[in-house]
C-alpha positions as CSV (number, residue, x, y, z in Angstrom):
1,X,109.7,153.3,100.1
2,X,108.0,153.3,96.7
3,X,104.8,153.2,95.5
4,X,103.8,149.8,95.6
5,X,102.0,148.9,99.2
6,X,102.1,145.6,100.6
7,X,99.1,143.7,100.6
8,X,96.8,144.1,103.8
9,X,98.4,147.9,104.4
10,X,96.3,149.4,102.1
11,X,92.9,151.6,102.4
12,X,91.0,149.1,99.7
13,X,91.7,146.1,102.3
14,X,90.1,147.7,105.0
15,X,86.4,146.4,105.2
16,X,84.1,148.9,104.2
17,X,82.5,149.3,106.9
18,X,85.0,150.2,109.0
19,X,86.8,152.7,106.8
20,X,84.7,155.7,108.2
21,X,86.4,155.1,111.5
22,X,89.8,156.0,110.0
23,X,89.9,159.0,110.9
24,X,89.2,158.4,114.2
25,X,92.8,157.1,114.3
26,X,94.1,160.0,111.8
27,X,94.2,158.1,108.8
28,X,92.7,159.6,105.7
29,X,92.1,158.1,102.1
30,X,95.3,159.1,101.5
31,X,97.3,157.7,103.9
32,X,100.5,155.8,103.1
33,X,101.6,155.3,106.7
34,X,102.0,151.1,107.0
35,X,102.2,151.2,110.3
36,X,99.1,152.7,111.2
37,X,97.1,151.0,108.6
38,X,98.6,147.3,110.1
39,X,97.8,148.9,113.5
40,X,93.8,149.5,112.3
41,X,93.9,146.2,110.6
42,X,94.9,144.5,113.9
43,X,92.3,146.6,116.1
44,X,89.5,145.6,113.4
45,X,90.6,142.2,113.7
46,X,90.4,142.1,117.4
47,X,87.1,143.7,117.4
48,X,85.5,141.6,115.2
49,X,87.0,138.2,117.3
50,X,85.9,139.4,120.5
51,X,82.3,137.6,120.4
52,X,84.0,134.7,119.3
53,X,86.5,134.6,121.9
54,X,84.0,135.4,124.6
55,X,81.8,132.0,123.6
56,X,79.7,132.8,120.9
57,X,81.0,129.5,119.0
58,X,78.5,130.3,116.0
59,X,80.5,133.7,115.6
60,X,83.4,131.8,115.4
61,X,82.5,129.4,112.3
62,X,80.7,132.5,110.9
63,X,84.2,134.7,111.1
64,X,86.3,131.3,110.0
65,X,84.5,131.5,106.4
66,X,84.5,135.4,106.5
67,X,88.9,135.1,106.8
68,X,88.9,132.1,104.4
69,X,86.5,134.0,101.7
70,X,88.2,137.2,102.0
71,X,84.9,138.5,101.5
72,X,84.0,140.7,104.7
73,X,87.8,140.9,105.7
74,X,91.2,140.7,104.5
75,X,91.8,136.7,103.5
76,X,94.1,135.3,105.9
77,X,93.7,131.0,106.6
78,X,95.8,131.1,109.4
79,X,93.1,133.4,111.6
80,X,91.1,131.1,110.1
81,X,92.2,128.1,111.4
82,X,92.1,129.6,114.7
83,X,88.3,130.6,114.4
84,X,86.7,127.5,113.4
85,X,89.6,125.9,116.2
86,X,87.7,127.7,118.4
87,X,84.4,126.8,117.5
88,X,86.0,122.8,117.7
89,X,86.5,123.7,121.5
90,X,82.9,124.8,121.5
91,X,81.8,121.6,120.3
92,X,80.9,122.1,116.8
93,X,83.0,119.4,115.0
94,X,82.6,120.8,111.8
95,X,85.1,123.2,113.0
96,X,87.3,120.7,114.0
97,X,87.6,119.1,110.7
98,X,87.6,122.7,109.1
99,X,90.8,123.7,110.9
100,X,92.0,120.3,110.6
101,X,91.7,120.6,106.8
102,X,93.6,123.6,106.7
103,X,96.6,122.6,109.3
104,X,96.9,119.2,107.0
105,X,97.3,121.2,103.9
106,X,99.4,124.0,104.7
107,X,97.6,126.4,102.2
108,X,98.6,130.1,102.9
109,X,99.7,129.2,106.3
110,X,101.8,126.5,107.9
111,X,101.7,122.9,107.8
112,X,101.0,121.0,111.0
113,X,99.9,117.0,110.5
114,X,99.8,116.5,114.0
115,X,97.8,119.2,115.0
116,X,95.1,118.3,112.5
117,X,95.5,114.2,113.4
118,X,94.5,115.4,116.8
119,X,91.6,117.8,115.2
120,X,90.3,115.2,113.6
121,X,90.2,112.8,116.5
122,X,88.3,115.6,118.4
123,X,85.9,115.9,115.5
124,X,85.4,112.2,115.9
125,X,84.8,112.5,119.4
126,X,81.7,115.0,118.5
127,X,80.3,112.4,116.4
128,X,81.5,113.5,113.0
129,X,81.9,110.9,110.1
130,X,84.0,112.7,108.2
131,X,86.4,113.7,110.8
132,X,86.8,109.5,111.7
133,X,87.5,108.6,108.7
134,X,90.3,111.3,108.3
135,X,91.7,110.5,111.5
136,X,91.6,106.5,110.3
137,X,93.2,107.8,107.5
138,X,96.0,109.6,109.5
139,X,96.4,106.6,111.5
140,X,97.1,104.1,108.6
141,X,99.5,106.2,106.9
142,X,101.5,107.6,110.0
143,X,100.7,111.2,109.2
144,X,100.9,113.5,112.1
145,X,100.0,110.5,114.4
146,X,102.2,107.1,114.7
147,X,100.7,104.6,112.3
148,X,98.5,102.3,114.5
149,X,96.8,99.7,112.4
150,X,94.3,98.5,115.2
151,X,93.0,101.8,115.8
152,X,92.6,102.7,112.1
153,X,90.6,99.9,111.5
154,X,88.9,101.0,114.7
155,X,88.0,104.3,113.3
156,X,87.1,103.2,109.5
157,X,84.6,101.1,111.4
158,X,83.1,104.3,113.7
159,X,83.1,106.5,110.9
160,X,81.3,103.7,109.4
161,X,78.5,103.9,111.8
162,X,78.5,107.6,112.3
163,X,75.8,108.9,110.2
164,X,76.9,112.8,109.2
165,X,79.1,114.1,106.8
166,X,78.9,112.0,103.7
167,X,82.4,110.1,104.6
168,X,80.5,107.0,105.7
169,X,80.6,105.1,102.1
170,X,83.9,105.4,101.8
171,X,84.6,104.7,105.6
172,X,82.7,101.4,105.3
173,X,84.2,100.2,101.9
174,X,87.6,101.0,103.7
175,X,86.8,98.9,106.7
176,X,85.3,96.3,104.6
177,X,88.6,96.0,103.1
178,X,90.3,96.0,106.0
179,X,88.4,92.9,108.0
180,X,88.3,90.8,104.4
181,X,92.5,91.2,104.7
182,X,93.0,91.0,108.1
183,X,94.6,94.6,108.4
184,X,94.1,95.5,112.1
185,X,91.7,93.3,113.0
186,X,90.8,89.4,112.8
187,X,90.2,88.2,109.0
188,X,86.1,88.1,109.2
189,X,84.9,87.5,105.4
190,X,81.2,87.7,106.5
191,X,81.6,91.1,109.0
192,X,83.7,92.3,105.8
193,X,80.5,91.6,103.8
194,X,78.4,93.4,106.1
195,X,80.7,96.2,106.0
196,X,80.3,96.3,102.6
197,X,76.7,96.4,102.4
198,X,76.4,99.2,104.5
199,X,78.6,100.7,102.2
200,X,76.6,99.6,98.9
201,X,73.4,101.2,101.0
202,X,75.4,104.8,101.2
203,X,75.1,104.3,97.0
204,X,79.1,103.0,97.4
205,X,79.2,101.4,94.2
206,X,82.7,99.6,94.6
207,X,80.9,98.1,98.4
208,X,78.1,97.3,96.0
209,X,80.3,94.9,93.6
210,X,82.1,93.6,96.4
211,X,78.8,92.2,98.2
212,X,78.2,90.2,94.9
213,X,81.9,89.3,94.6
214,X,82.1,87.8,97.9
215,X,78.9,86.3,97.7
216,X,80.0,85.0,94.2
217,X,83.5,83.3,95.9
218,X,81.1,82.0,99.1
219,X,79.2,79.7,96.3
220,X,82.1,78.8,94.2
221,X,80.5,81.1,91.2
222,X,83.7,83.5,91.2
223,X,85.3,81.8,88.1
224,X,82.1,82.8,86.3
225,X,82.5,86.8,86.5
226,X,82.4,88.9,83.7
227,X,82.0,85.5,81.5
228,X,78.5,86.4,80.3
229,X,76.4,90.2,80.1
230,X,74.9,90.5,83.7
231,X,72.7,93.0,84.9
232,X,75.1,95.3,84.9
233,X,73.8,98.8,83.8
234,X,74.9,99.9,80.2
235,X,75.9,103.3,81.5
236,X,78.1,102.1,84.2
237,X,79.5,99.2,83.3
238,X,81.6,97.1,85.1
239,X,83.3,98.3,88.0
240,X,86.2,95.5,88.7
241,X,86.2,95.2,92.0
242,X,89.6,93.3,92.4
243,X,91.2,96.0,89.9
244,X,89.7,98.8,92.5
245,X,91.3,96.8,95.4
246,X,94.4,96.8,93.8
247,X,94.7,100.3,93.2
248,X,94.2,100.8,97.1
249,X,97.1,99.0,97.7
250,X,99.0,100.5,95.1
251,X,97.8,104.0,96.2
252,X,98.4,103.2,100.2
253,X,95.0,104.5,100.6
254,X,92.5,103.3,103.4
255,X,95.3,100.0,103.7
256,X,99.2,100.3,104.0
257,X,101.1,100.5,100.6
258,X,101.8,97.2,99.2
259,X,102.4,96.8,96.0
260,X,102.8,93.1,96.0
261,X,99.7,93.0,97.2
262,X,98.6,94.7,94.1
263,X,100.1,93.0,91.8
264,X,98.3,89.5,92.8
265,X,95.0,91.4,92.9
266,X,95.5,92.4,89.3
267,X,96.2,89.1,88.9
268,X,93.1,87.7,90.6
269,X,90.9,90.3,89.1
270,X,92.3,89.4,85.3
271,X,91.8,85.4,85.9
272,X,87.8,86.4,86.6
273,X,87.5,88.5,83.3
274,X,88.2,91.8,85.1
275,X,89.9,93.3,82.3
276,X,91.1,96.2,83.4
277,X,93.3,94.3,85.5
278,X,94.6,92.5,82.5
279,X,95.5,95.7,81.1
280,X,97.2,96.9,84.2
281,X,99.6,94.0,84.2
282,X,100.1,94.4,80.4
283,X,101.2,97.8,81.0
284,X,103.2,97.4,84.2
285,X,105.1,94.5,82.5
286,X,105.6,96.2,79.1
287,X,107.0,99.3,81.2
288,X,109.1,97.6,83.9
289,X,107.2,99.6,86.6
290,X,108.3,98.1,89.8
291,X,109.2,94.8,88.2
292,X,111.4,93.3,85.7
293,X,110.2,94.3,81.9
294,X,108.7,91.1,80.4
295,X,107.4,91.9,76.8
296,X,106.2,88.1,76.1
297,X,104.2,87.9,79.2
298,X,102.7,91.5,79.1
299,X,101.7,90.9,75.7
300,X,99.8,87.9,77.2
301,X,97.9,89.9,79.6
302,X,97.1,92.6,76.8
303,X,95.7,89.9,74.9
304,X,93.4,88.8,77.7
305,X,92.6,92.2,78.3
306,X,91.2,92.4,74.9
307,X,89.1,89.8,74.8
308,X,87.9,90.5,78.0
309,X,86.9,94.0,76.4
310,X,85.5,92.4,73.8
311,X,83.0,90.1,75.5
312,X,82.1,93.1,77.5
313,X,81.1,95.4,74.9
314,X,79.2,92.7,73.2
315,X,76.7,93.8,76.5
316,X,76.9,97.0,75.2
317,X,79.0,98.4,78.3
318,X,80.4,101.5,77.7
319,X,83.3,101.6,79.7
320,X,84.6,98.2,78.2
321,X,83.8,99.3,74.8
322,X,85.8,102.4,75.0
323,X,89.4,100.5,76.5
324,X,88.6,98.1,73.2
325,X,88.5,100.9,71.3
326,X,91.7,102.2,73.1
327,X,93.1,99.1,72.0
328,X,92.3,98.5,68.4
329,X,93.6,102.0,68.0
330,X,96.8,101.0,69.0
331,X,97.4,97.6,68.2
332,X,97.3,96.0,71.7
333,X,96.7,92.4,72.7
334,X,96.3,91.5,68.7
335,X,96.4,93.1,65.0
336,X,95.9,97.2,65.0
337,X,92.2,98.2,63.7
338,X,92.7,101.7,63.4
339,X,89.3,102.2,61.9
340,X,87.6,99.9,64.3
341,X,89.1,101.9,67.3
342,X,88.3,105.3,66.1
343,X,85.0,104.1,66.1
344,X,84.4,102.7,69.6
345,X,86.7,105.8,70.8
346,X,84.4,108.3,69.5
347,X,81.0,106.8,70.6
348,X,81.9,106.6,73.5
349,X,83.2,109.6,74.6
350,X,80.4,111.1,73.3
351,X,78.3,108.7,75.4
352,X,76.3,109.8,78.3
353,X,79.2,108.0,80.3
354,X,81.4,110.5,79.7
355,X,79.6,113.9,78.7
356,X,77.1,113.3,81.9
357,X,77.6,114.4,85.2
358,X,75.8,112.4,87.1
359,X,77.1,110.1,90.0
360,X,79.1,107.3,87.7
361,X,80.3,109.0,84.8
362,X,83.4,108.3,83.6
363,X,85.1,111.2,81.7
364,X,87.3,109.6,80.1
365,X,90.9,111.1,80.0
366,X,91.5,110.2,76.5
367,X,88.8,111.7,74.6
368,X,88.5,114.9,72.6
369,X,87.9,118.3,74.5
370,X,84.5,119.0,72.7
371,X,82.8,115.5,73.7
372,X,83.6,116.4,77.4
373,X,81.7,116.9,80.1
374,X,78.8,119.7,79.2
């Protein structure tokens, strides 16, 4: 049989605890006997589950993390799962969407959508944002659930309006999206706008920028955007609503995949000065991702993208001032300015945008490893 032991059938896995009542069974420090060790493990295992299983639902969240941590007990997700399971069916809904997270993932046990679409729609039921918007999410891309439109847009709006958890930005900048474009629900551009307000007020920054977008297109001012410096903060820049829009689509996240849908966004967003989504067509076009490769027409949109840039960081926005810099570097949208580039490249990764950590910062992926975050 060898030397080596298989983990879990070992004396060091045995919680400490408990290892003075191995001999109580016949097993010394010594022992090598799997069988009996597995047998201890199981009876340990059992004992410690039994106030759980009897209705002490605390017990059971408490004994969840213990299995997950491998800190009191040998790690094991799938028991697990079953713990904070059976805290769910005691009506804590944080184990719901605990179990549910695991089951959806698969890690170190096995993968089971629909059990954790239907977790999260009991989490919901408790009142849990988080677990809505996860079921929403479920529901619009068909995992573990049949892909319902209606009843995601449903559940984007209830996580919305359920208070708990922290999902609710992100639930009401998906729904938002959702009522602007009609998905699963009537087209409503003002309930859209409210949605997105109550996301801007949960400090979503993408809800924030639509409020002023659609307000913007309500009074014919959308042509305007990104023409002149704004109030925009230095630090954060722009944050191209359209461009964000577009990546949902592209992404199939919070709205089905469309990548048509996309593509005119990108569009939309680069005729408004939005230049990232100048530089997204550029790229897309110069590539031949998903479309035929166009090299006059992509170095159109680069060119745009540039001067888009380039009014931007005239305001002193970081972000804009970096992708300019990204851009004379390499020759982009007009003549290479190597020096230029460098430049705009290295102050601003070693701007507060990018070494900071607070809520905004960009990090961006192209600087050097010392000016990262500290």
């Amino acid at each position: 049989m060898g030397g080596t032991e298989a983990p879990g059938t070992t004396l060091e896995h045995v919680p400490l605890p408990l290892r003075a009542d191995l001999w109580s069974f016949g097993i010394d420090s010594s022992a090598r006997d799997r069988s009996s060790l597995a047998a201890f493990a199981e009876a340990c295992a059992r004992i410690a589950e039994k106030p759980c299983l009897d209705g002490d639902f605390e017990a059971c969240m408490t004994l969840a993390y213990e299995y997950l941590n491998g800190s009191e007990r040998p790690q094991d997700n799938g028991r697990g799962a079953a713990m904070f399971e059976k805290a769910c069916q005691g009506w804590y809904a944080s184990g719901c969407s605990s179990a549910a997270r695991l089951y959806q993932n698969g890690h170190g046990m096995a993968k089971e959508e629909a059990r954790a679409a239907k977790l999260y729609e009991q989490g919901c039921d408790l009142g849990e944002s988080w677990s809505c918007y996860e079921f929403a999410n479920a529901l619009n891309e068909g995992r573990g659930v049949l892909a319902d439109q209606a009843r995601a847009t449903q559940y984007f709006i209830k996580a919305c309006e359920t208070p708990a958890n922290g999902a609710e930005a992100a639930a009401c900048a998906g729904a938002g999206e959702r009522v602007l474009e009609g998905i699963g629900a009537q087209k409503d551009a003002i309930r859209a706008k409210q949605l997105y307000e109550q996301a801007c007020v949960f400090a979503d920054l993408h809800g924030c920028d639509m409020v002023v977008y659609l307000q913007d297109r309500s009074t014919g001012q959308g042509a305007k955007r990104g023409l002149a410096c704004g109030p925009a903060s230095p630090y954060l820049g722009p944050h191209e609503p359209l461009v964000f829009r577009a990546r949902l689509y592209s992404e199939g996240k919070k709205v089905p995949k469309d990548a048509a849908k996309a593509m005119l966004l990108l569009e939309d967003g680069c005729t408004i000065g939005e230049g990232s989504g100048c530089l997204s067509l550029g790229s897309i076009l110069a590539e031949g991702r998903a479309v035929p490769k166009d090299a006059a027409r992509a170095a159109a949109f680069h060119k745009k993208a540039r001067a888009a840039f380039e009014r931007r960081c005239k305001c002193d926005e970081v972000f804009a001032c970096h992708n300019l810099g990204v851009m004379y570097s390499k020759g982009l949208g007009g003549p290479k300015k190597a020096r230029e580039g460098a430049i705009l490249v290295k102050k601003t990764c070693e701007s507060e945008a990018n070494t900071g950590s607070g809520y905004g910062a960009f990090h961006f992926s192209d600087c050097p490893e010392s000016s990262g975050p500290k």
